[in-house]
mmCIF file of the C-alpha atoms, coordinates in Angstrom:
data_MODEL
# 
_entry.id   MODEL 
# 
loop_
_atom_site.group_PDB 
_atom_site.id 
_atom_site.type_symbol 
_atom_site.label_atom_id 
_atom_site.label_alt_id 
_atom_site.label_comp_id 
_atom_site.label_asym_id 
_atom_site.label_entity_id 
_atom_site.label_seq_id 
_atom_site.pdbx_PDB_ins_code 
_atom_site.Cartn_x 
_atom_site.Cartn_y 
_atom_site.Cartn_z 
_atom_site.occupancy 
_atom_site.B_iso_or_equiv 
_atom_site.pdbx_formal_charge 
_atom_site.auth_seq_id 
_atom_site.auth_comp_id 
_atom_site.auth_asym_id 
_atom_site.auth_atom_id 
_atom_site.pdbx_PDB_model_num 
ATOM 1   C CA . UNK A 1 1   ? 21.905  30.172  12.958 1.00 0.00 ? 1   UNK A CA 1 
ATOM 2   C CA . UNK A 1 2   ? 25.003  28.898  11.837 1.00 0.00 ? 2   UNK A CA 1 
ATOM 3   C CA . UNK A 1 3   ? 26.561  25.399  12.746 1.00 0.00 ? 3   UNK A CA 1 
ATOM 4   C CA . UNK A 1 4   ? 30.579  25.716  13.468 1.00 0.00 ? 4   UNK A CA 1 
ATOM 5   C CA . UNK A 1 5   ? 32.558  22.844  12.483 1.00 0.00 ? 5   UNK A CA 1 
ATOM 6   C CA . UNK A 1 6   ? 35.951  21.959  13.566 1.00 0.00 ? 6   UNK A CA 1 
ATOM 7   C CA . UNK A 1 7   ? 37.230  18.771  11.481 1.00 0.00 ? 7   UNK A CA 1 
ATOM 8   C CA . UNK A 1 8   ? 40.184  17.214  13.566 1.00 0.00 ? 8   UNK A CA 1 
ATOM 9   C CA . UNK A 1 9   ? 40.428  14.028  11.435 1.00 0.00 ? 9   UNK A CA 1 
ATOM 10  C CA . UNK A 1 10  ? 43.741  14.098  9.992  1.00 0.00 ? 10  UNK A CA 1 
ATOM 11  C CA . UNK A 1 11  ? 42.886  14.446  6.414  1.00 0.00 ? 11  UNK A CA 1 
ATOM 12  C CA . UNK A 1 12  ? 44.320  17.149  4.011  1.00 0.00 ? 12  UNK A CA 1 
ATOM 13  C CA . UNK A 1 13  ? 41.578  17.951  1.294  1.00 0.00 ? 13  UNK A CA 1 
ATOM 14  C CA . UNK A 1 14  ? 43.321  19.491  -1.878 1.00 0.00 ? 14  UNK A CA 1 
ATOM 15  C CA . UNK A 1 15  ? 40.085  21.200  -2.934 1.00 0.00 ? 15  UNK A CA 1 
ATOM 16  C CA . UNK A 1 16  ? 36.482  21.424  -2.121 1.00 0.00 ? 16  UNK A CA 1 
ATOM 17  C CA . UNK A 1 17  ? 35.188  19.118  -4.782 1.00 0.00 ? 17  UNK A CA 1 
ATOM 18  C CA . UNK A 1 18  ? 37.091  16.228  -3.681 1.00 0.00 ? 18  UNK A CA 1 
ATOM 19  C CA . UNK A 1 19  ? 35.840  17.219  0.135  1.00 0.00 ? 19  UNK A CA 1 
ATOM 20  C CA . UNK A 1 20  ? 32.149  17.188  -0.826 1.00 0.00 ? 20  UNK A CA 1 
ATOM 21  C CA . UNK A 1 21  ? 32.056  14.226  -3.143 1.00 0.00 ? 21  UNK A CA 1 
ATOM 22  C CA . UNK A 1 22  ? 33.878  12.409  -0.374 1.00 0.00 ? 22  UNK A CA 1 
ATOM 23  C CA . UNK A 1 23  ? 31.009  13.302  2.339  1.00 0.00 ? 23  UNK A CA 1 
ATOM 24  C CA . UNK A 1 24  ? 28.277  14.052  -0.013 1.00 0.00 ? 24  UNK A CA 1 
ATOM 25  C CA . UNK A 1 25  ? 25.522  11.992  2.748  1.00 0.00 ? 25  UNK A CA 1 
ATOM 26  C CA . UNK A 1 26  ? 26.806  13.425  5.665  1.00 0.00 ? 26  UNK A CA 1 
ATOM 27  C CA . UNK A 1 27  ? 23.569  14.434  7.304  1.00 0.00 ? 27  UNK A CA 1 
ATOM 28  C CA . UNK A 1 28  ? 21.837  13.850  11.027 1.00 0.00 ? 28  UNK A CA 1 
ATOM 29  C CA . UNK A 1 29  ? 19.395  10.774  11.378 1.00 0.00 ? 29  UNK A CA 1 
ATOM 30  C CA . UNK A 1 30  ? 18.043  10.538  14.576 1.00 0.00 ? 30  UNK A CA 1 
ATOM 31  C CA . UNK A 1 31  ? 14.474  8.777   13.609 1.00 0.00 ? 31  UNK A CA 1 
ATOM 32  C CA . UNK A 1 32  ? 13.597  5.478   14.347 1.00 0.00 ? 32  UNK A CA 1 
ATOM 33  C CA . UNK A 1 33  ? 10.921  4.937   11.598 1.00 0.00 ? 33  UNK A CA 1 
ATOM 34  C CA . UNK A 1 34  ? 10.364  5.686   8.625  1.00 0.00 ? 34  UNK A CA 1 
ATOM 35  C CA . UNK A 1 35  ? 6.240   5.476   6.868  1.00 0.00 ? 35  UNK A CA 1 
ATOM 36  C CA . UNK A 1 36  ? 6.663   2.166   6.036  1.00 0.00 ? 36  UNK A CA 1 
ATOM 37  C CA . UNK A 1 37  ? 8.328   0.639   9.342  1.00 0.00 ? 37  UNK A CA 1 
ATOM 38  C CA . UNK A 1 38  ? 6.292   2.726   11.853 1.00 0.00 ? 38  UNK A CA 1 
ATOM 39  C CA . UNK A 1 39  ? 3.707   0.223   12.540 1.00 0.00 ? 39  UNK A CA 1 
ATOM 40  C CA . UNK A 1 40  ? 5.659   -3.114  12.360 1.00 0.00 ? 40  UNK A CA 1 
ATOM 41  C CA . UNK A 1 41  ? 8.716   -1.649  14.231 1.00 0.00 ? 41  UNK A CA 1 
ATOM 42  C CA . UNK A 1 42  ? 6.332   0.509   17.237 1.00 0.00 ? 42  UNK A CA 1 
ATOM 43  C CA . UNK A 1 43  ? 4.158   -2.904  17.788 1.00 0.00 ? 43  UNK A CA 1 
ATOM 44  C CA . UNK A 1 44  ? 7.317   -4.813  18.202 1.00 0.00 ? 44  UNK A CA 1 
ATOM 45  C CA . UNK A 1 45  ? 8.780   -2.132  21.011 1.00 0.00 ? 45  UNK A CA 1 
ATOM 46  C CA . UNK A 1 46  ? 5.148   -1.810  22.442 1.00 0.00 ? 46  UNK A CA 1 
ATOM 47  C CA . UNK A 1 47  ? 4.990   -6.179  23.039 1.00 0.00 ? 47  UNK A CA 1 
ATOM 48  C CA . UNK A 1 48  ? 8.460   -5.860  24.740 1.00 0.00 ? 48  UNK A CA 1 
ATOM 49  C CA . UNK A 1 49  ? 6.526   -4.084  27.772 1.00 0.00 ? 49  UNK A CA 1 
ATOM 50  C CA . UNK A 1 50  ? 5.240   -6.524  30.389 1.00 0.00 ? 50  UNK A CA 1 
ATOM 51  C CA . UNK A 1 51  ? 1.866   -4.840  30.920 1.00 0.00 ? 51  UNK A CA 1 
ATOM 52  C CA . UNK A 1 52  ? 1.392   -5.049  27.111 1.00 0.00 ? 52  UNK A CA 1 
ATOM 53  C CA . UNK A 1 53  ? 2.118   -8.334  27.060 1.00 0.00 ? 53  UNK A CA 1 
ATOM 54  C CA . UNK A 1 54  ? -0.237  -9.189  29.924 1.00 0.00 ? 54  UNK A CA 1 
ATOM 55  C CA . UNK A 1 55  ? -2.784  -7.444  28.225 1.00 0.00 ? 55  UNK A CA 1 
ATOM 56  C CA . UNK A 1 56  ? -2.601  -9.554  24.920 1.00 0.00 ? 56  UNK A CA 1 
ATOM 57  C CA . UNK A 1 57  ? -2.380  -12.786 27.209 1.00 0.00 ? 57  UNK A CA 1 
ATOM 58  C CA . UNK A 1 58  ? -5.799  -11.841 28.863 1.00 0.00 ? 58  UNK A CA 1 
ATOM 59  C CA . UNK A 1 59  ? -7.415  -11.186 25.249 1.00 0.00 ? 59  UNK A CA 1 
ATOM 60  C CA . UNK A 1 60  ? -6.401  -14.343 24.259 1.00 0.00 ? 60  UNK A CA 1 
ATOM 61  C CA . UNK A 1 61  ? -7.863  -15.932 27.426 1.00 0.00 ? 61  UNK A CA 1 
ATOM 62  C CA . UNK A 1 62  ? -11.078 -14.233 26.711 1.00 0.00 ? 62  UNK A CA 1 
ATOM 63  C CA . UNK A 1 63  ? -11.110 -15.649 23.353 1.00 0.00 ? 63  UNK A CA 1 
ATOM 64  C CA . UNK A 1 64  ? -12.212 -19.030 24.507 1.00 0.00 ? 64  UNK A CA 1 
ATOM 65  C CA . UNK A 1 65  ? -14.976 -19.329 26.262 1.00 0.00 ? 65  UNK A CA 1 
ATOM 66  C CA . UNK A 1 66  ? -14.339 -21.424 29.134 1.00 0.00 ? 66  UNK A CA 1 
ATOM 67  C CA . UNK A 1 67  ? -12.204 -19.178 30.663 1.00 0.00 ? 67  UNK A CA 1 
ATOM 68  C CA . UNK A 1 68  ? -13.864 -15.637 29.863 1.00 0.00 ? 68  UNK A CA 1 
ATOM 69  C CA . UNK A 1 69  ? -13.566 -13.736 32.658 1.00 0.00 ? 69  UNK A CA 1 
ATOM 70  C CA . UNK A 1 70  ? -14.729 -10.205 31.023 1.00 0.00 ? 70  UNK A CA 1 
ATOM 71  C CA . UNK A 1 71  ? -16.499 -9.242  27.690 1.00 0.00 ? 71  UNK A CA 1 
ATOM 72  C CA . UNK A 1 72  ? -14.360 -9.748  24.839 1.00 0.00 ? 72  UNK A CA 1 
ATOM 73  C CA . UNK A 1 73  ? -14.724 -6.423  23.538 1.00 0.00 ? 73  UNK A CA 1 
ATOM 74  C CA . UNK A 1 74  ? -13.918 -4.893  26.738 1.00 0.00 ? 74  UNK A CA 1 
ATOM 75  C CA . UNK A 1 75  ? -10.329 -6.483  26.914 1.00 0.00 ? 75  UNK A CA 1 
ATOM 76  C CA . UNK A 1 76  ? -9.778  -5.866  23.159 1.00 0.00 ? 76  UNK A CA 1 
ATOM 77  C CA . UNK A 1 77  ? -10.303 -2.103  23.371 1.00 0.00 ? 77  UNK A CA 1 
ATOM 78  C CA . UNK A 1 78  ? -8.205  -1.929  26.905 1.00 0.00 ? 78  UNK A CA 1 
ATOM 79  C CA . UNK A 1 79  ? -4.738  -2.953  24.800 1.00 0.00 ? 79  UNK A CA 1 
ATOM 80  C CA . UNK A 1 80  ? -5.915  -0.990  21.303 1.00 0.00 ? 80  UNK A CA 1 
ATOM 81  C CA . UNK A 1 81  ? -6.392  2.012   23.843 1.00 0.00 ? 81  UNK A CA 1 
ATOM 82  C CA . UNK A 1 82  ? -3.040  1.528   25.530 1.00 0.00 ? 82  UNK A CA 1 
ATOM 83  C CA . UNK A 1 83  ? -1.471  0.622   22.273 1.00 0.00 ? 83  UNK A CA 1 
ATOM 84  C CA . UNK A 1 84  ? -2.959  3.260   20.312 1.00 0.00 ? 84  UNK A CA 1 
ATOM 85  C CA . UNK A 1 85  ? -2.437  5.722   22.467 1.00 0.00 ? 85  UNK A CA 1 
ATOM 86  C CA . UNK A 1 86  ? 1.404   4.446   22.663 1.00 0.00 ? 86  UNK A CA 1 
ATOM 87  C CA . UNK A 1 87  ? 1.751   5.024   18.928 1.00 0.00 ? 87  UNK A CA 1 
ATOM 88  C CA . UNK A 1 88  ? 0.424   8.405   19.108 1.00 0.00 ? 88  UNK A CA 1 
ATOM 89  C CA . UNK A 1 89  ? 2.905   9.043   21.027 1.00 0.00 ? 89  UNK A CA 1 
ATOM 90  C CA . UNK A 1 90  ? 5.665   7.751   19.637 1.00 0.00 ? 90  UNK A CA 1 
ATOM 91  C CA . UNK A 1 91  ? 4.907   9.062   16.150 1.00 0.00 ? 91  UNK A CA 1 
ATOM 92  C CA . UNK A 1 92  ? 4.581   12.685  17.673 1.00 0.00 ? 92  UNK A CA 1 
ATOM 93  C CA . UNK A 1 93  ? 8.062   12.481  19.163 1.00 0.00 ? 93  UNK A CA 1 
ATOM 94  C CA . UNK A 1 94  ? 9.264   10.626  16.041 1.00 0.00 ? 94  UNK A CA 1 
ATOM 95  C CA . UNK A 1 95  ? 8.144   14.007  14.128 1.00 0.00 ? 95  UNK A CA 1 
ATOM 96  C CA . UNK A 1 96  ? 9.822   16.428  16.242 1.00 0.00 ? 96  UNK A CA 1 
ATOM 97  C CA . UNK A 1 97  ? 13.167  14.473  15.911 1.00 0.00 ? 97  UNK A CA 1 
ATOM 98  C CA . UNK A 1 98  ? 12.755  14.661  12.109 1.00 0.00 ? 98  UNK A CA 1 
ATOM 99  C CA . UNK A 1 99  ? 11.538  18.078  11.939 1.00 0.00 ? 99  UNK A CA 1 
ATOM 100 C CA . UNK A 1 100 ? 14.786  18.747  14.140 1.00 0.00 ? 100 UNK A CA 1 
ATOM 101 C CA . UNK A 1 101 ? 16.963  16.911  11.791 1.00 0.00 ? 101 UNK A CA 1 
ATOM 102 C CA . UNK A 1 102 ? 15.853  18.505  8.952  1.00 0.00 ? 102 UNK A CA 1 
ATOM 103 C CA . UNK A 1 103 ? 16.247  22.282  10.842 1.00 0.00 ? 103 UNK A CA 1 
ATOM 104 C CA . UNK A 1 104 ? 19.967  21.135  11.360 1.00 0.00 ? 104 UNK A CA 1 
ATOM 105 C CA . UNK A 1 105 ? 20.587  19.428  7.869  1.00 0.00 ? 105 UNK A CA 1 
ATOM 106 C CA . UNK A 1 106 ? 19.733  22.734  6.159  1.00 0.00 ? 106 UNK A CA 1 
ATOM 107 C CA . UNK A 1 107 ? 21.241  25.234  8.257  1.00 0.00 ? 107 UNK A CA 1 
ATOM 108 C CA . UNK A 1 108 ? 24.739  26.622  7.354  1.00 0.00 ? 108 UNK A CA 1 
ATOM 109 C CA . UNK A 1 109 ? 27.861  25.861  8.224  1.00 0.00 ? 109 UNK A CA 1 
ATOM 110 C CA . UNK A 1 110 ? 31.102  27.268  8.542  1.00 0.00 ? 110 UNK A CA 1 
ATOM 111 C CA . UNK A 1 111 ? 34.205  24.803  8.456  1.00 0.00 ? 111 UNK A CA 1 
ATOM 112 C CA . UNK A 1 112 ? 37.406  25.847  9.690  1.00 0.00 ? 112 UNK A CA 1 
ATOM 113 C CA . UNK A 1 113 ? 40.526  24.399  8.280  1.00 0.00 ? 113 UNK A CA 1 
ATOM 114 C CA . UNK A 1 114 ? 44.032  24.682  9.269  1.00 0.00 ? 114 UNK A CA 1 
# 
């Protein structure tokens, strides 16, 4: 396949060098994470969701006996379920966007000049 390109941004390159050394990072991101951020950044986006957060609060309540209304364990693995799960996910969908990205970084492209 072959991208088409139509630059309309009122620049006049002399030649091609000065072109690509001008846009030499001009590639499509569309990730969110990267291996490093993936589990910091996904358990910050997963606590912004009310149910999550409900779900931490009643762990926490279980923590302290007074107030345990279920076994500990069982709340835990209710929000590492949902959260896992969530990651899974998220991490699947984050891989198709790069493997997309990377189809349409490589693919070749014709530029048409005035």
């Amino acid at each position: 396949k072959w991208r088409i390109l139509f630059p309309d941004n009122g620049r006049q390159w002399r030649n091609w060098k000065q072109a690509s050394s001008f846009y030499s990072g001009n590639s499509i991101q569309t990730t969110r994470y990267t291996l490093f951020t993936f589990l910091p950044q996904n358990l910050f986006e997963q606590f912004h969701r009310l149910g999550n957060i409900y779900f931490f609060f009643m762990v926490v309540l279980n923590l302290f006996p007074q107030v345990e209304v279920f076994h500990r364990e069982i709340t835990m693995l209710l929000l590492v379920v949902v959260l896992l799960a969530s990651m899974i996910k998220d991490a699947a969908e984050d891989y198709q966007r790069f493997l997309f990205d990377k189809m349409v970084n490589f693919s070749k492209t014709r530029v048409y000049d005035k």
